[in-house]
N, C-alpha and C positions, 0 to 999 in steps of 0.2 A: 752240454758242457757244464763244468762246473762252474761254480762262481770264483773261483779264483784263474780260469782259465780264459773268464768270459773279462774278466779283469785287464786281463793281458792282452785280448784282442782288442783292434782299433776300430776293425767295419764290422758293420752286419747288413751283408748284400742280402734285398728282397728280389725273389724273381715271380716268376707265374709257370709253372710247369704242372702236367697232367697227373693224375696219379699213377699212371704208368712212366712217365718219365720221373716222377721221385722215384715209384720202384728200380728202376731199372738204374737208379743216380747211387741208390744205398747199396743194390745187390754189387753193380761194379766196383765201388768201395771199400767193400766188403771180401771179396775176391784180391784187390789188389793188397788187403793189408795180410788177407791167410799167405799170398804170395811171399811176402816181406818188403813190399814194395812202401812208400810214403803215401799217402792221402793228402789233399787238399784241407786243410782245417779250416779255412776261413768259414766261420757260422753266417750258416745260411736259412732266414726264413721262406719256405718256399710256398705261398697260396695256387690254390688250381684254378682261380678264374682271374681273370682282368678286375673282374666285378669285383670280386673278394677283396683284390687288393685294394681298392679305388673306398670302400665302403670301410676299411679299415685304417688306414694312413690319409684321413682327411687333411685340408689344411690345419681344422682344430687339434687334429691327435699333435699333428707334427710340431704343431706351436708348442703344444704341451711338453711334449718330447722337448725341444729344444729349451724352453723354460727350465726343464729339471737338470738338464746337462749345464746350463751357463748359471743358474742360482744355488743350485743344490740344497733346496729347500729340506727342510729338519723332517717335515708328515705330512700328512696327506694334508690338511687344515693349513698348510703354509703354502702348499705349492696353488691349492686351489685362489688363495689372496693374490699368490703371483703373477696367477693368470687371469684372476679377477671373475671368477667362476663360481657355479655354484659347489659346495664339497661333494654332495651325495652325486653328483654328473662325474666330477673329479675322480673321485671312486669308482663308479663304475668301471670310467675310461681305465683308469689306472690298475684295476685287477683286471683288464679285457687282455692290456699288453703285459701283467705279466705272465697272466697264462698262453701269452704268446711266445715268452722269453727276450721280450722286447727292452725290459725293465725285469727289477729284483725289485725286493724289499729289504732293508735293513729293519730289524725289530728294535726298537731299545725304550724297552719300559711297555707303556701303552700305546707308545706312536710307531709309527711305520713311515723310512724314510725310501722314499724310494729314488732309486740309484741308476742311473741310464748308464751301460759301461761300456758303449762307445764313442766314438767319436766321430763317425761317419758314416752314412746311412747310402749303402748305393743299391739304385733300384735297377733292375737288370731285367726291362723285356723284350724278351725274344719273341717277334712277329712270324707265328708258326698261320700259314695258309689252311691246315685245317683244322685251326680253332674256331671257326665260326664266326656266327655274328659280332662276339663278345672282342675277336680281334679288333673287326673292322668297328665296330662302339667305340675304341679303347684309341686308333689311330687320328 
């Protein structure tokens, strides 16, 4: 999506789904819009393990996440003060999510502000019986 679309939306639902079930999520999609039907927009990040997601939306990411939504810190060097962290961790985290599309960047100048553009983070797992161990780890 773009950044003015990602603007406009309010949630960004995470789920856990296979890679045949994203396949199978894009090709129906896909199908229904050659049809002239509507698609669902709500932006979706969808990780394939339990694990994945669990390793990635720590309580620290999530702290951080909500720090940049409720302060709206100017760069990376403010939001890290915000959270009282170290910058170069701050950065890491912070380029991890937005090549997740979790986060953008605002440029302006030499800083980088970075921008959460929702509002509401819903996490969505589906307890699929042949996921495996990683289900029952996860319950």
């Amino acid at each position: 999506m773009e950044r003015e679309q990602l603007r406009a939306a309010s949630t960004l639902v995470v789920t856990v789904k296979s890679s045949d079930e994203f396949h199978d999520h894009v090709t129906d999609g896909i199908e229904s819009l050659e049809q002239g039907d509507t698609v669902d927009a709500t932006p979706t990040l969808s990780f394939t393990s339990y694990d994945d997601l669990m390793e990635t939306l720590t309580p620290r990411v999530l702290e951080l996440i909500e720090a940049i939504r409720r302060d709206e810190p100017s760069s990376i060097n403010e939001t890290a003060r915000v959270v009282d962290r170290d910058v170069k961790n701050v950065h890491e985290e912070l380029s991890r999510l937005a090549q997740l599309g979790i986060i953008f960047f605002e440029e302006d100048g030499q800083s980088k502000r970075p921008v959460v553009w929702f509002d509401e983070l819903v996490i969505n797992l589906p307890f699929d019986p042949d996921a495996g161990d990683t289900a029952a780890a996860a319950s």
